[in-house]
C-alpha positions in Angstrom: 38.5 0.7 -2.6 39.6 1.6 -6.3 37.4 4.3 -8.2 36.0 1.1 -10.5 35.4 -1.1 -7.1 33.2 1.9 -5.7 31.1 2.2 -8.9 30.2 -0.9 -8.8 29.3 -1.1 -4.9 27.1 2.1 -5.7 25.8 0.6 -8.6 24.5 -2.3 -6.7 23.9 -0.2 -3.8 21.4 2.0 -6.2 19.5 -1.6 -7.4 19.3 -2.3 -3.6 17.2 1.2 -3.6 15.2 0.9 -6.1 13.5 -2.4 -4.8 13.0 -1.6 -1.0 11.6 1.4 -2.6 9.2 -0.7 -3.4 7.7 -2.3 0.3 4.9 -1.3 1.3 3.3 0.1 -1.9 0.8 -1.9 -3.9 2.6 -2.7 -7.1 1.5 -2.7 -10.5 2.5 -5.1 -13.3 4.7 -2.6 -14.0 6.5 -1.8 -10.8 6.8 -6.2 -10.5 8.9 -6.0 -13.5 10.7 -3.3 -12.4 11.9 -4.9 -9.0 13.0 -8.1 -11.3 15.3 -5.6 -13.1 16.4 -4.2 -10.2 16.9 -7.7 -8.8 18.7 -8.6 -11.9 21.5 -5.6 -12.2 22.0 -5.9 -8.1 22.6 -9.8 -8.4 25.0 -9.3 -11.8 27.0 -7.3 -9.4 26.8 -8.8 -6.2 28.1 -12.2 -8.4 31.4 -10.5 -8.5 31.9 -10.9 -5.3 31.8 -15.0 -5.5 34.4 -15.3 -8.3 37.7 -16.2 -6.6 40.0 -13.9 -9.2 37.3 -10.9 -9.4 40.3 -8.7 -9.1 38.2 -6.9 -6.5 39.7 -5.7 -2.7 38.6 -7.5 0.7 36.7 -4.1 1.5 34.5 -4.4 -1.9 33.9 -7.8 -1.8 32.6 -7.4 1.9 30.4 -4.5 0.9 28.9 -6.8 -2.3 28.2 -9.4 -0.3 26.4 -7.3 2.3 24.5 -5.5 -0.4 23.3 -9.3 -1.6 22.1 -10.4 1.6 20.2 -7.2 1.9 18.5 -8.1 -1.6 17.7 -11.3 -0.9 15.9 -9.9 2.2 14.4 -7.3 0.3 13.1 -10.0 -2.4 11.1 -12.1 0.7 9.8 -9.2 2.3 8.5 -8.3 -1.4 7.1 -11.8 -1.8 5.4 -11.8 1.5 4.0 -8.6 0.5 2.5 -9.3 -2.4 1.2 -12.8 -0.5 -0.2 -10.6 2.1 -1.8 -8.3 -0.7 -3.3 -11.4 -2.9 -5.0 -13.1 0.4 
């Protein structure tokens, strides 16, 4: 991967974090909005991964598309959380 390639696989990487950070804790208005910016920066760069002339490498586009599968499972365990929190 190119030095730019690896920033922005960390960069999503870090977003990923900073919502699974977030399961298991009761979560403030606050902390919701948070995990939707989170959400938001980790799917801006995961979306590179879909355009056909990204300019990015096999190896980062792999590693993008990993990272967004792991979001979208941390965004319905969130959901389920907060549905298992509001029953």
């Amino acid at each position: 991967m190119t030095q730019l390639e690896q920033t922005i696989v960390n960069l999503a990487t870090q977003s990923l974090r900073e919502m699974t950070c977030m399961l298991d804790k009761t979560m403030s208005d606050e902390d919701r909005d948070d995990v939707i910016t989170s959400f938001r920066e980790a799917s801006a760069f995961t979306q590179l991964a879909m355009l056909r002339d990204s300019g990015l490498g096999e190896e980062a586009r792999q590693a993008l598309e990993r990272i967004e599968k792991e979001v979208a499972q941390t965004m319905v365990r969130l959901g389920e959380q907060k549905d298992r929190v509001g029953a």
